[in-house]
C-alpha positions in Angstrom: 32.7 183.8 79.9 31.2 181.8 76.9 27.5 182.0 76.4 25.0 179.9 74.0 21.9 181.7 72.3 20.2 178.4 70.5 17.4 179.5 68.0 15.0 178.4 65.4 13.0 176.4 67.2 9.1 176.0 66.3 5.9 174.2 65.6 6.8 171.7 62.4 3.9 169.0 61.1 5.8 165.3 61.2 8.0 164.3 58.3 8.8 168.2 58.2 12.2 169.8 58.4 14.0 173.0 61.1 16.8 174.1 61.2 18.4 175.0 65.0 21.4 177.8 65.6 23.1 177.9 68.1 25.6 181.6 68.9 28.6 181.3 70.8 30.1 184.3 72.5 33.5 184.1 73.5 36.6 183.6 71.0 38.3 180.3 72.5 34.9 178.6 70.4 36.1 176.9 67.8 38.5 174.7 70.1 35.4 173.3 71.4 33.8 170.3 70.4 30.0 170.8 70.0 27.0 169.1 71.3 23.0 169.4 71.0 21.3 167.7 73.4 17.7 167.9 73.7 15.1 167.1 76.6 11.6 166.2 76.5 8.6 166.5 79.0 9.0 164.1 81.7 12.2 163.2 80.5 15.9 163.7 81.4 18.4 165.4 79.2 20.2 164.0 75.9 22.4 163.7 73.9 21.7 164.5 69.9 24.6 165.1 68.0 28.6 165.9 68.5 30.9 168.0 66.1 34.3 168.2 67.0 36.8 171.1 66.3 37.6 169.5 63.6 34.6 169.2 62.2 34.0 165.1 62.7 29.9 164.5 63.8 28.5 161.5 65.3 24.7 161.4 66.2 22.4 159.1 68.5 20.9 156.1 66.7 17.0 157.9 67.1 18.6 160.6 64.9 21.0 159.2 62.3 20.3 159.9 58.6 17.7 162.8 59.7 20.2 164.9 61.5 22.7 166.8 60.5 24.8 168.7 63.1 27.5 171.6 61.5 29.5 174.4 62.9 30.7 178.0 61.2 33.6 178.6 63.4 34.3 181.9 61.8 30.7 182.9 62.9 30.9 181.1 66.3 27.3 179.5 65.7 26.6 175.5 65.7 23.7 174.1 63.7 21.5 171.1 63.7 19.2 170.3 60.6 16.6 168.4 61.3 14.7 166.3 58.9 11.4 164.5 58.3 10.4 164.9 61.9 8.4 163.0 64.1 6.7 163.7 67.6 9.0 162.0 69.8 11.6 164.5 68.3 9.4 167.0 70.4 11.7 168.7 73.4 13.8 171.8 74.1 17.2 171.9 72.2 20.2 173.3 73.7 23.7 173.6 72.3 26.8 173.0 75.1 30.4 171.9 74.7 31.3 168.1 74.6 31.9 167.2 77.4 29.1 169.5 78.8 30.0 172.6 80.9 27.7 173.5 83.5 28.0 176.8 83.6 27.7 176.9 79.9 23.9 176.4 79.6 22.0 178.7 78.0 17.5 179.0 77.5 17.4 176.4 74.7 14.9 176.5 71.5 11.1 174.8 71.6 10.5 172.0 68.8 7.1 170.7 68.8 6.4 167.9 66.4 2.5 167.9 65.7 0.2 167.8 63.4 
């Protein structure tokens, strides 16, 4: 059973930066490739960034050159720093394997992008 604690989440004023964690339980992690995905108010569910095992990233074009997606695999966590913010980043963040996993959803983290 593999289970995702994101965290770090938070009120930031635009053009500010947070950094999101995401904890993996379960030690078959690190042969997953990573995913945040992200979903705001009214809105249905995204796609962010993707790390692979390896450790290759690829980001939506909203994102590029302000995100920065990493992985620890010998601490089983996921990252996502996030950089001069705006409003429309404002959603709940949640880590999941890619391809996503169903099952594998965890609470996500609240970013709020106001001034």
């Amino acid at each position: 059973q593999v289970q995702f604690v994101e965290s770090g989440g938070g009120l930031v004023q635009p053009g500010g930066p947070l950094r999101l964690s995401c904890a993996a339980s379960g030690s078959i992690f690190s042969i997953y490739a990573m995913a945040w995905y992200r979903q705001a108010p009214g809105k249905a569910r995204e796609l962010v960034a993707i790390i692979t095992n390896g450790g290759a990233t690829t980001s939506v074009k909203s994102v590029k050159g302000r995100f920065t997606i990493s992985r620890d695999n010998a601490k089983n966590t996921v990252y996502l720093q996030m950089n001069s913010l705006k409003p429309e980043d404002t959603a709940v963040y949640y880590c999941n394997t890619s391809p996503i996993r169903e099952a594998y959803w965890g609470q996500g983290t609240q970013v709020t992008v106001s001034s």
